[in-house]
C-alpha positions in Angstrom: -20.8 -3.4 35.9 -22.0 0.1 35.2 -25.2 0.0 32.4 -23.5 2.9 30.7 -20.3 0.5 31.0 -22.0 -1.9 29.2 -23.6 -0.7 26.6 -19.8 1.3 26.1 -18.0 -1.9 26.1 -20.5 -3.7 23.9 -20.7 -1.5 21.4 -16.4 -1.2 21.2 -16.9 -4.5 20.4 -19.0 -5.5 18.1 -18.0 -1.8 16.0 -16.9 -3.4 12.7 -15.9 0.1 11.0 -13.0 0.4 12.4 -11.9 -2.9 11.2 -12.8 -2.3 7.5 -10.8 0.7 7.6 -8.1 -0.4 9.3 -8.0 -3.6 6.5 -8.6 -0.9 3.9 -5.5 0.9 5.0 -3.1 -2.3 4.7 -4.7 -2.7 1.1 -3.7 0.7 0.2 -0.4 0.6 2.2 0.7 -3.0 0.1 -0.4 -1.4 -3.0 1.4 1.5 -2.6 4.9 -0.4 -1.7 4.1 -2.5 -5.2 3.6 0.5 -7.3 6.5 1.9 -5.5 8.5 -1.4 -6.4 7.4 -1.8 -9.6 8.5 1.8 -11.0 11.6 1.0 -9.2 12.4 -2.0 -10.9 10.9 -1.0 -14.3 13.1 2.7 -14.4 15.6 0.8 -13.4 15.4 -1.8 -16.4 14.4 1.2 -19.0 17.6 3.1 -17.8 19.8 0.3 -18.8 17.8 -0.4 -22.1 18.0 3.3 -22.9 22.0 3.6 -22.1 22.7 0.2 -23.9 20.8 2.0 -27.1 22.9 5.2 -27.2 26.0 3.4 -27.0 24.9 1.2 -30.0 24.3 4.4 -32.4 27.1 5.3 -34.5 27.8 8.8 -33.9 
């Protein structure tokens, strides 16, 4: 092999960074989607709490 090759190849990989920001990515992604879910579900919820209210006032 090539020593430019070599010294390419090993340094592809043992490169750590792009693994920490590929890691970092999924952590933002999958908190993201439970935010996402969470305001969903919550809206959602405080919808219904808020209709059932204003059906319960008298006038």
């Amino acid at each position: 092999m090539h020593p430019i090759r070599r010294i390419l190849a090993s340094g592809f990989w043992t490169d750590t960074e792009a693994a920490v920001a590929t890691e970092y990515a999924l952590m933002v992604g999958l908190i993201a989607m439970a935010i996402f879910a969470a305001v969903t579900l919550f809206g959602t919820n405080l919808g219904n709490l808020y209709a059932n209210a204003v059906d319960k006032l008298p006038f």
